[in-house]
VOKEVO-822768 format. One record per residue (C-alpha): x, y, z. Coordinates in pm, 1 decimal. Layout:
BEGIN
        x        y        z
        X        Y        Z
...
This chain:
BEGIN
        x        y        z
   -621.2  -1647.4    439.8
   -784.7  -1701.1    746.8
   -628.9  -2016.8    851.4
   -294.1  -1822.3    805.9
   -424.3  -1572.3   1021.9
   -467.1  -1793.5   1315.4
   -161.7  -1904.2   1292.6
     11.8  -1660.1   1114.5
    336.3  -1624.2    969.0
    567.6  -1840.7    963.1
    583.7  -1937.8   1350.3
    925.5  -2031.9   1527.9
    926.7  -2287.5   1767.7
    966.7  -2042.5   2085.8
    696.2  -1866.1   1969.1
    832.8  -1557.7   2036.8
    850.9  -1265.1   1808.4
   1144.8  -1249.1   1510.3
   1247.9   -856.5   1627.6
   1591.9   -840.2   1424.5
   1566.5   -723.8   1027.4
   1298.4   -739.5    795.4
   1423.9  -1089.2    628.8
   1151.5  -1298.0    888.2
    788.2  -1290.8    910.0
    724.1  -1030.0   1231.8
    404.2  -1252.1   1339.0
    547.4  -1572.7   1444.9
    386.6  -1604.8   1804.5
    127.9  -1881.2   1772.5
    284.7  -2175.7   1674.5
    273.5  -2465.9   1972.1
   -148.7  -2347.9   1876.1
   -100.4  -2563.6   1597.9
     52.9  -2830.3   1762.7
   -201.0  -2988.6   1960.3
   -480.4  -2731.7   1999.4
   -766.9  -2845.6   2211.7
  -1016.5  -2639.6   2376.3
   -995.8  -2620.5   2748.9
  -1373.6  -2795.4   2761.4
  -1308.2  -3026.7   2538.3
  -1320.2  -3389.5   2745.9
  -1021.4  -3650.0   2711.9
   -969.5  -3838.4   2424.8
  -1263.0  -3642.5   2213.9
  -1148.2  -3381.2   1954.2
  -1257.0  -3060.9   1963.3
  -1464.1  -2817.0   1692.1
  -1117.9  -2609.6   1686.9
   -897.9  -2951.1   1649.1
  -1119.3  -3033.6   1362.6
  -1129.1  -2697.8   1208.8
   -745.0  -2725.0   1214.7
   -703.8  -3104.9   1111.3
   -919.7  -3035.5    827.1
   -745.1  -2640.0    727.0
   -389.3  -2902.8    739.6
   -569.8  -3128.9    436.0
   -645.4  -2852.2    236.9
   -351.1  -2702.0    232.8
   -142.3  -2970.9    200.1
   -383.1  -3048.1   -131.4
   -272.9  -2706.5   -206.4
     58.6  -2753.2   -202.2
    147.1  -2566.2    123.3
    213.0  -2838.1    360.3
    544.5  -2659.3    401.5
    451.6  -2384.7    576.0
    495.7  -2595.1    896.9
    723.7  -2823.2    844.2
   1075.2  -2820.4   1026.1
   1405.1  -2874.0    841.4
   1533.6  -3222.9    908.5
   1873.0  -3280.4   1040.4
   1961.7  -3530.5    710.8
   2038.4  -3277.1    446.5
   1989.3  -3511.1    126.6
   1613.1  -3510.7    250.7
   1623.3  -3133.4    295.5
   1783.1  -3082.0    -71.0
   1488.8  -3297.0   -210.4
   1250.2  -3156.0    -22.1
   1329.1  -2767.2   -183.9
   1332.5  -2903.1   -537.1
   1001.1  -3061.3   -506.4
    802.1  -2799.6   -384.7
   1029.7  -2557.0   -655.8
    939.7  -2806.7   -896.4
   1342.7  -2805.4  -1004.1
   1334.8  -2440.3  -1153.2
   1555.4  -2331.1  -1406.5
   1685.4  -2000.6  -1145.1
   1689.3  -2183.9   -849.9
   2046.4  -2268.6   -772.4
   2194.0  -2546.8   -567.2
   2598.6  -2516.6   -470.7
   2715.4  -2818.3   -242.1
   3019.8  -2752.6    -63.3
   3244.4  -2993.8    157.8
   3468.6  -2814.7    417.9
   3720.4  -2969.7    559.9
   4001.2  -2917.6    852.9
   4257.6  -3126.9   1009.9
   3937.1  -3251.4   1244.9
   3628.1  -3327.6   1041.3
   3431.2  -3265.4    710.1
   3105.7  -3093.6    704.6
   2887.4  -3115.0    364.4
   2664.3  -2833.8    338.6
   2456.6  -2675.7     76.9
   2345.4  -2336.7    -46.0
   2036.6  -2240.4   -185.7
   1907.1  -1908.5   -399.1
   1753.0  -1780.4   -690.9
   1941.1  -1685.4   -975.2
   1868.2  -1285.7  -1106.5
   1802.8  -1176.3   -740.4
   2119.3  -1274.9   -541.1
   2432.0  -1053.3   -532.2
   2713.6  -1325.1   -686.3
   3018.0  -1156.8   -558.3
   2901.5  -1102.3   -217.2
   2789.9  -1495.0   -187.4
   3136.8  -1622.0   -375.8
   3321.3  -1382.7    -63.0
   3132.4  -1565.1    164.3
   3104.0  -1878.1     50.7
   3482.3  -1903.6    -31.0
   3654.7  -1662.2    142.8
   3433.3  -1685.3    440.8
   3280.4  -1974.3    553.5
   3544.4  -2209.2    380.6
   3845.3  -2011.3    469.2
   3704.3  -2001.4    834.9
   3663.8  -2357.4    898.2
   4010.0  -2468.1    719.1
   4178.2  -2312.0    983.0
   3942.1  -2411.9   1312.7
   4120.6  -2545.0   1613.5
   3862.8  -2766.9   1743.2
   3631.1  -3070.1   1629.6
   3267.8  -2956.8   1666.0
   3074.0  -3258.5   1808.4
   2730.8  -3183.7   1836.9
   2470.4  -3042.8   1615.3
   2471.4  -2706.0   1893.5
   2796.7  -2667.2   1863.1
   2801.2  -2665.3   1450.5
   2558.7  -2379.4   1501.1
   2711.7  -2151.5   1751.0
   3013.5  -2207.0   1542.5
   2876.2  -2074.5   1246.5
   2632.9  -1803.7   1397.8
   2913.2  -1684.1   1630.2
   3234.4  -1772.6   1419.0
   3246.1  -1838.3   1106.9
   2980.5  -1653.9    930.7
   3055.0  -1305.3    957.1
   2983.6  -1132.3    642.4
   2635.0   -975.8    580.0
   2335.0  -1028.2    809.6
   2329.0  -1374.9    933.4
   1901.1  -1514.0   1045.6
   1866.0  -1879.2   1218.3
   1507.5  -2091.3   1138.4
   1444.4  -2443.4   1213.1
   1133.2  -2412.5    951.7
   1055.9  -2406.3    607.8
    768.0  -2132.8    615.4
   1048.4  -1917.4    687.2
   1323.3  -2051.9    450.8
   1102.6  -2009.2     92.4
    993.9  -1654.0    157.0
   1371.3  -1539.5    255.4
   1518.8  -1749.1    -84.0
   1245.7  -1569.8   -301.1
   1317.0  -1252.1   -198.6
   1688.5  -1281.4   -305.8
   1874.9  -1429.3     23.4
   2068.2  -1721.7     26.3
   1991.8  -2042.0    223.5
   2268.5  -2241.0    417.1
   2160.2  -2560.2    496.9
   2417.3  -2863.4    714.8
   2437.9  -3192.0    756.6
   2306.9  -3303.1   1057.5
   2173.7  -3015.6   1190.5
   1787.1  -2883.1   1222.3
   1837.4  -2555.7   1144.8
   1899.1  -2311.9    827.8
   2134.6  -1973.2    798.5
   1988.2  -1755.4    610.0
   2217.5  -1491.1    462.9
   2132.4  -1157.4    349.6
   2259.2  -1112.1     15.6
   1980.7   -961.2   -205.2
   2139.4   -796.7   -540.6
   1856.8   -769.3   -782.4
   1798.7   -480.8  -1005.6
   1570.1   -199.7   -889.0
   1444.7    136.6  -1033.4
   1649.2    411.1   -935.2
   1451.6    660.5   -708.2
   1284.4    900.5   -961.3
   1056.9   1240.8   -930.3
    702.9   1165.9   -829.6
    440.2   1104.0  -1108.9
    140.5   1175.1   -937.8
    196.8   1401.9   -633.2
    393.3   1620.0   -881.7
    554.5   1982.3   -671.3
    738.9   2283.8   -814.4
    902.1   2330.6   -484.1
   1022.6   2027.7   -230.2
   1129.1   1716.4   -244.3
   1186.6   1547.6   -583.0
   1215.8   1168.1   -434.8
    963.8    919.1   -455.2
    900.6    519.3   -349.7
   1051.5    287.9   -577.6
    946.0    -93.5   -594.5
   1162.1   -226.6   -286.3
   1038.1   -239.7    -24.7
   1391.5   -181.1    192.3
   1468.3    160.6     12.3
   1133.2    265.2     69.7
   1200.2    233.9    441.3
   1507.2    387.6    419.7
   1368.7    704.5    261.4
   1168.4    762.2    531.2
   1421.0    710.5    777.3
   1661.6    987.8    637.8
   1402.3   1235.3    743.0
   1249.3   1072.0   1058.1
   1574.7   1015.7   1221.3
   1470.6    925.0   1541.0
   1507.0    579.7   1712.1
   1098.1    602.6   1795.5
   1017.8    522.4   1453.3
    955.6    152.0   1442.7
    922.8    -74.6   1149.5
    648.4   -407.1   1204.2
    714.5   -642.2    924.5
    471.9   -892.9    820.2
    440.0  -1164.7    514.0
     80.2  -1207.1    396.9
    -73.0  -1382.4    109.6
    -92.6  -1732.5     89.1
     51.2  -1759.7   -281.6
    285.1  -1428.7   -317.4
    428.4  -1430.3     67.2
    460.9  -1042.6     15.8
    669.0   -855.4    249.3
    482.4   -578.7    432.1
    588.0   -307.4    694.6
    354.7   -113.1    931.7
    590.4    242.9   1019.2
    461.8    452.3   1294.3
    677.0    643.1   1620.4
    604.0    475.4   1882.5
    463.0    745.3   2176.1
    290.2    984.6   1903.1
     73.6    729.5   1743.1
   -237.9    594.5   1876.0
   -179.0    258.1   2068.7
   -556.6    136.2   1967.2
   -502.8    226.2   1570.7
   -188.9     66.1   1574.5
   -332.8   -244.9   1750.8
   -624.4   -209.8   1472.9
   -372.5   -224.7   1207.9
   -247.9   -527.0   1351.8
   -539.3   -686.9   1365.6
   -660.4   -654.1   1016.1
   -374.0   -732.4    873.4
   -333.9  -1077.8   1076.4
   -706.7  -1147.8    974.2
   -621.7  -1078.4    629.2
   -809.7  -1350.2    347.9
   -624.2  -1214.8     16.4
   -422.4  -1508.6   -154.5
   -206.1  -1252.9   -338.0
   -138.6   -886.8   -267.2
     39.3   -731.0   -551.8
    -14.4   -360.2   -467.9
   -111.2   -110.9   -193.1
   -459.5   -114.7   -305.9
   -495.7   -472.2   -262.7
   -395.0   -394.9    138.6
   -585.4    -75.4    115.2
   -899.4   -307.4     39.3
   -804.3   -552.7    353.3
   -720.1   -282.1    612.0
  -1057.9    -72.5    535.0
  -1371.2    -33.0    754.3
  -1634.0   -243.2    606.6
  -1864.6     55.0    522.9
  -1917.6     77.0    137.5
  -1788.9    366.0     -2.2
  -1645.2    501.4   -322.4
  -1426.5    755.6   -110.4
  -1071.9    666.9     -8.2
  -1049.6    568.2    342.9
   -721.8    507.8    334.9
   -450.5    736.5    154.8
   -166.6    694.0    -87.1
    124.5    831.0   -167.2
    416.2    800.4   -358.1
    612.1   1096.6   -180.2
    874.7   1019.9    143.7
    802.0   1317.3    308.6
    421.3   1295.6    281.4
    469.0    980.7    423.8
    696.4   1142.6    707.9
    485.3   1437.7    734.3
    201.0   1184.3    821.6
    428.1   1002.6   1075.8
    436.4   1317.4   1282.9
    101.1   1382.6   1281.1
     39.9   1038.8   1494.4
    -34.4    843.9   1179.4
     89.9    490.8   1065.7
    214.4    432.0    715.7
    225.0    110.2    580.2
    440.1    -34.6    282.8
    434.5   -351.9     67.5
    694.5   -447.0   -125.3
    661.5   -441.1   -509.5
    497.8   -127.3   -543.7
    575.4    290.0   -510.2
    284.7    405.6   -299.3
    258.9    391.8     67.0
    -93.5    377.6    235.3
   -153.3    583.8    535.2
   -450.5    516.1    823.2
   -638.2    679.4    973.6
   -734.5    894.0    650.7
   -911.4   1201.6    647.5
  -1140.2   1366.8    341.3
   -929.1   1681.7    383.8
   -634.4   1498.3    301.8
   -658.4   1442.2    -64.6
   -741.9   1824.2   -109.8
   -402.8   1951.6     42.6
    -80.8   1953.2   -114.8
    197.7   1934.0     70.1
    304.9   2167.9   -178.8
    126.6   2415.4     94.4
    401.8   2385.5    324.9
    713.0   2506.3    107.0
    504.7   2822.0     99.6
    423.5   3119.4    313.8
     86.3   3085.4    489.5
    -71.7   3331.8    347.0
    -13.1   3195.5    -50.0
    -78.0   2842.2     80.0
   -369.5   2928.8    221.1
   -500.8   3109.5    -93.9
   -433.0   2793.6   -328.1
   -619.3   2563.8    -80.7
   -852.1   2724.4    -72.9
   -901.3   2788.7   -430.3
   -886.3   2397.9   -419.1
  -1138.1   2395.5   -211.1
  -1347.0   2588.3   -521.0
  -1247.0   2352.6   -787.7
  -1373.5   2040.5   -603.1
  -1719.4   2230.3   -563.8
  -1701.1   2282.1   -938.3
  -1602.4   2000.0  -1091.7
  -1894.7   1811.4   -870.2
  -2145.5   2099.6   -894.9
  -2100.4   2253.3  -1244.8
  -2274.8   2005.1  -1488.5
  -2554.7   1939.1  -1243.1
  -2630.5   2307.7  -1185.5
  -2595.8   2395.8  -1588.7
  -2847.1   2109.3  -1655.6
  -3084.6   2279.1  -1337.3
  -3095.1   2596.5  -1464.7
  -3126.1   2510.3  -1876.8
  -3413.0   2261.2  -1777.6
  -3589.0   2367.4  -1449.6
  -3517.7   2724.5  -1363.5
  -3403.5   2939.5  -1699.6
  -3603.2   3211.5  -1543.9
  -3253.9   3252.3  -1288.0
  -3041.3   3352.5  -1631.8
  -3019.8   3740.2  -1759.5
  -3197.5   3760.1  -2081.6
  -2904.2   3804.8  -2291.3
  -2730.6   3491.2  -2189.4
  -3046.9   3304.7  -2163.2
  -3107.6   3404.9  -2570.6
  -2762.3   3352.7  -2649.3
  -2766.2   3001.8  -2493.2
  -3109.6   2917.2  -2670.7
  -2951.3   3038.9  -3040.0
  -2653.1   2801.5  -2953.4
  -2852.1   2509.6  -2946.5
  -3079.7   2568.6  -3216.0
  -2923.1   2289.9  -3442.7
  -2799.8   2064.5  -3200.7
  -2986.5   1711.8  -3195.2
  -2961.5   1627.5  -2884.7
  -3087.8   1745.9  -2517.4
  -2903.8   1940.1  -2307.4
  -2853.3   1645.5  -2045.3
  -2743.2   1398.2  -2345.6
  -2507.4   1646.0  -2480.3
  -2332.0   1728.8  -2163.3
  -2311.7   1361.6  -2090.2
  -2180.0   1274.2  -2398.4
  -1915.7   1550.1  -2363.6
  -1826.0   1430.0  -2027.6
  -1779.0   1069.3  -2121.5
  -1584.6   1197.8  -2435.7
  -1353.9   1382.3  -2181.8
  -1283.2   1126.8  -1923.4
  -1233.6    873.5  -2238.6
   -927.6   1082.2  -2348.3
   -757.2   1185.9  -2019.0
   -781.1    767.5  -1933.2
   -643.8    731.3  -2287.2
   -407.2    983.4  -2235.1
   -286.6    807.4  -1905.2
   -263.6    480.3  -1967.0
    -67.1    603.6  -2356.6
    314.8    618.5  -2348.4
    411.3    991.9  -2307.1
    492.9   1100.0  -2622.1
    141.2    955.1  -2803.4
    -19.0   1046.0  -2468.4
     72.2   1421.7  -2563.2
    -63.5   1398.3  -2895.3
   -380.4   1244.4  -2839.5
   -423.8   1511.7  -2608.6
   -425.5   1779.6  -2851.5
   -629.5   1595.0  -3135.8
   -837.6   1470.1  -2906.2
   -904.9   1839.6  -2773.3
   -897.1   1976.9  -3163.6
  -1181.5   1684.9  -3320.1
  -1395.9   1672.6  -2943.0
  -1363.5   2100.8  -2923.3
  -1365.0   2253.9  -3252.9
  -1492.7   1989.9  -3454.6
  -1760.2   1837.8  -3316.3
  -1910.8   2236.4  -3242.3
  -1842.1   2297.1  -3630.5
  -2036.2   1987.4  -3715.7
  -2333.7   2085.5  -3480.8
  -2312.6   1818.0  -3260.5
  -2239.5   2009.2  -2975.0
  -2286.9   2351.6  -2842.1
  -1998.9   2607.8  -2759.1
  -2145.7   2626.4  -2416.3
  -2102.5   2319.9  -2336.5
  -1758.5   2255.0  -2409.3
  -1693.1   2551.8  -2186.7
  -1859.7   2396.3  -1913.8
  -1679.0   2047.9  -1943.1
  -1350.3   2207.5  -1990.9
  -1392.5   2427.9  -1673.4
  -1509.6   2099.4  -1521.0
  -1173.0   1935.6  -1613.1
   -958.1   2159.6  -1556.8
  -1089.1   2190.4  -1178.1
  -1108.7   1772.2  -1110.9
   -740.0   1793.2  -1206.6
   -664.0   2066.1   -961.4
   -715.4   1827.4   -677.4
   -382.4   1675.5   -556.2
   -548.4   1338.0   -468.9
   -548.3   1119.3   -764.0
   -784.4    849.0   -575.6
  -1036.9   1122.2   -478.9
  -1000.9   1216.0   -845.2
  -1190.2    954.2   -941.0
  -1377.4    962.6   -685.0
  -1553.5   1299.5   -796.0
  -1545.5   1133.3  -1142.0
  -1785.4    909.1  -1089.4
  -1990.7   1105.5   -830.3
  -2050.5   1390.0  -1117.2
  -2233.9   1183.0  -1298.3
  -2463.7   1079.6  -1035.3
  -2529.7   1472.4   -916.6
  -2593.6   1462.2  -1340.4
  -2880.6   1227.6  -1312.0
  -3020.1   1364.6  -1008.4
  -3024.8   1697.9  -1155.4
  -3236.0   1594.3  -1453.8
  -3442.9   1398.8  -1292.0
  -3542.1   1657.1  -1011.4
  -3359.7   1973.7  -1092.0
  -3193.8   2146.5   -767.4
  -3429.2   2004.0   -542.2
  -3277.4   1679.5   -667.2
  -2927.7   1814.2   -621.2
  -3007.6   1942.2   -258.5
  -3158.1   1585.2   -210.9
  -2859.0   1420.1   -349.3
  -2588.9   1703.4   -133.2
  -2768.5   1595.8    143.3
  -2775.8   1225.3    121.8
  -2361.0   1227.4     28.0
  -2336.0   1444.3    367.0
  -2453.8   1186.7    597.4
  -2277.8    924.9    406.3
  -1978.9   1118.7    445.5
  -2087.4   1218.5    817.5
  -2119.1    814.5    911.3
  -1765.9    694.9    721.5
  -1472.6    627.9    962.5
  -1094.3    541.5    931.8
   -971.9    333.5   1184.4
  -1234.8    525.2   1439.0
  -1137.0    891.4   1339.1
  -1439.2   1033.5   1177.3
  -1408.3   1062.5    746.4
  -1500.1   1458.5    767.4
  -1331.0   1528.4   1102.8
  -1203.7   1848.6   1187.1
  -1570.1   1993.4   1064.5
  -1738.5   1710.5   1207.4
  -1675.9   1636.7   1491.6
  -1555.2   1960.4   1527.7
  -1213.8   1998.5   1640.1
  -1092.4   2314.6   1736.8
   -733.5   2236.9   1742.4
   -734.4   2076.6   1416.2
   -934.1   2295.6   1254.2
   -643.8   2559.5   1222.6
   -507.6   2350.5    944.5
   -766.6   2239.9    792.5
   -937.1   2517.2    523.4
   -629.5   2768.8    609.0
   -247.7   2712.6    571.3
   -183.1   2791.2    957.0
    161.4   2913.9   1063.3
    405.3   2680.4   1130.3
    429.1   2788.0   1509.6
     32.7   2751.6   1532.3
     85.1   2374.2   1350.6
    373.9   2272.7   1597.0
    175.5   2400.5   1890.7
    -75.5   2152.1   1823.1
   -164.8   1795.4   2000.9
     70.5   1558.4   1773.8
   -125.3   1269.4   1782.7
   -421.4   1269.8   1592.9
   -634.3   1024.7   1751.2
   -642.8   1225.8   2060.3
   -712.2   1569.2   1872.1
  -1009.7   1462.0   1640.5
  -1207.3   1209.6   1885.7
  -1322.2    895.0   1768.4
């Protein structure tokens, strides 16, 4: 999407910035570029390397069939109606209505456009008929020129929902495919644009994955405009603002950047910006597909940027200085800059005293050492160092695996991928099979498999104290990121034993050490160390300690 990106989104022909709604592309600034670019060296009459690069971006996409992302709406409205059933290739859902109003003056022919399924009927019948027609049957005065027909109907006659101007097609396709209706009239260059989305959306349900006993039972739906809204109920200040962008060259997804303007960091929000405009993706479907955009370019298998399903995460986040950014068409919200620290709290930890917060964070804190630790160290001390076990557990662990065929690193392995085979099966089963394979799944892996001699009783103590801390962690995304990183402590450990897990600690803390998000270090508050921050961090600090705090968290944990 890089041509996009220079010249990005859908520009208007004052090149000024669409502020009003979320209906129009937000990045609109750069469009007289296009025009007749030239490069101030360039000499008279030659063309320059960025002319070329432009002339030649303009045949490709026209081969691609996106020659309309420039084009203005012509003034003969036949031509316009034939040009949006081309490039809709005459859908079944599109809809065309073609309406003649008429006064004691003049007739006007004009025409509405939108797409059946995602358009509220009733609203568009009250302001088709009793609106716009009713309106102009009783108008006093003749309009004569193409500026007047449009103040007339900006100012006058359309006066139901919320009414956008364009003069381009880039702008009219993504608007009528998102649910609004198009107004297009004879003889004049420019398109209403009505807001009258009415499709079906999931109601606003408990949250799946950031699941709470205590709190807020709300979570992000699929739309994009609730999502926003859900936020706003508990950031009700007039310093939050909403950027709205539409990226992708083939899905023209709706996108907002949320942040309050004063307490987040001017250079991360510019950063945000920036990667988003230089965005490449033809399609973005989901947060993760942003999430992959938006991230450093430092290869990781740690989540550098957080999601969430849950509002007042999200809002929590806000306050802290950070900038939350939604797409349309899917529940989770991604938040920058991200910290490691993040996906181990719950904010679960705030509906609590301190003192019982802190405890379960930092039993938390335990679990993730386990469930990355545990395997590797049981494979250590059976293979390298069996000398560190009392005698009686040492014997009763040998007599255990007198009749099992396999090595202790094979076994646990096999145990492990048994394990993370029927928690994915589990997840991706509906819920009441999910359930059920659960329990077999726990009754054949657990009691048969031990009863067959396959596997040792030892073992599937140590895998099932494995699991159970992994799913203590709040953050599904880190999840399975210690997942996969268990298995490579695993190999490490049988290759080298624990100086192969010190070896392997040690190389995952300077990876961790070197990762950023958006310029705030991956590990900060422990490194660098901040001694604000810090309060929060391992501890559930008082709330008059956490208020006290520098809000913006780009200025507390340096870059």
């Amino acid at each position: 999407m890089n041509f996009i990106r220079k010249i990005i989104g859908f520009p208007k022909k004052d090149g000024k910035l669409d502020r009003e709604g979320l209906s129009l592309s937000a990045a609109e600034n750069e469009s007289e570029k296009i025009k007749s670019p030239r490069a101030k060296n360039a000499p008279t009459g030659e063309i320059s390397e960025e002319d070329a690069e432009i002339k030649k971006k303009f045949v490709e996409y026209n081969e691609m069939n996106y020659d309309y992302l420039y084009k203005d709406i012509s003034d003969n409205l036949e031509e316009n109606i034939s040009f949006i059933n081309e490039k809709m290739g005459n859908s079944y859902d599109l809809i065309l209505r073609r309406l003649t109003l008429v006064n004691k003056h003049q007739k006007i022919n004009i025409a509405v456009f939108y797409m059946a399924g995602m358009a509220d009927n009733t609203l568009l019948y009250d302001a088709l008929t009793e609106t716009v027609a009713k309106n102009f049957r009783f108008n006093e005065e003749a309009l004569k020129s193409p500026d007047e027909i449009i103040e007339y109907f900006d100012r006058v006659n359309l006066t139901i929902g919320s009414v956008k101007k364009t003069g381009l097609f880039g702008n009219l396709f993504p608007v009528m495919l998102s649910g609004d209706a198009v107004i297009l009239i004879e003889g004049v260059k420019t398109a209403f644009l009505l807001g009258s989305r009415g499709h079906k959306e999931r109601a606003v349900e408990k949250p799946s994955t950031h699941a709470t006993v205590k709190g807020a039972n709300d979570s992000f739906n699929e739309t994009l405009l609730t999502n926003i809204t859900l936020i706003r109920r508990r950031v009700k200040t007039p310093n939050l603002w909403v950027k709205n962008y539409v990226i992708g060259e083939k899905s023209n997804t709706a996108i907002a950047v949320m942040y309050i303007k004063g307490v987040a960091s001017e250079k991360v929000i510019a950063e945000v910006d920036k990667r988003i405009r230089e965005s490449k993706f033809p399609n973005i479907l989901d947060t993760a597909y942003l999430a992959e955009i938006i991230k450093e370019k430092q290869r990781s298998i740690f989540p550098t940027v957080y999601e969430t399903e849950r509002p007042d995460i999200a809002a929590a986040n806000l306050f802290e200085g950070r900038v939350v950014i939604l797409v349309d068409g899917t529940p989770f919200a991604a938040i920058v800059p991200t910290l490691l620290i993040q996906s181990i709290q719950s904010v679960e930890d705030y509906y609590h005293k301190a003192s019982i917060g802190t405890f379960f964070r930092l039993l938390r804190f335990v679990a993730l050492a386990i469930a990355i630790y545990f395997p590797a160290l049981y494979i250590c001390v059976i293979h390298f160092h069996s000398e560190l076990l009392p005698l009686p557990l040492f014997f009763n662990i040998i007599g255990q695996r007198l009749d099992v065929p396999f090595p202790s690193f094979l076994e646990i392995l096999l145990m492990l991928i048994a394990f993370d085979l029927l928690r994915e099966a589990g997840t991706r089963m509906p819920a009441p099979m999910g359930s059920a394979l659960s329990f077999l799944g726990a009754i054949i892996v657990g009691e048969s498999a031990v009863s067959a001699g396959l596997f040792s009783p030892i073992i599937v103590i140590v895998v099932t104290i494995t699991g159970i801390c992994t799913l203590a962690l709040p953050g599904y995304s880190l999840n399975m990121t210690i997942t996969v990183l268990r298995y490579f402590m695993m190999f490490a450990a049988s290759l080298l034993g624990f100086f192969g897990v010190v070896l392997f600690s040690l190389a995952l803390l300077l990876h961790l050490t070197s990762l950023r998000s958006f310029g705030v270090s991956y590990l900060a508050p422990i490194s660098p160390f901040g001694r604000v921050s810090i309060v929060d961090a391992f501890i559930r600090a008082p709330f008059r300690k956490i208020f006290r705090r520098n809000k913006n968290i780009s200025q507390s944990l340096p870059y």
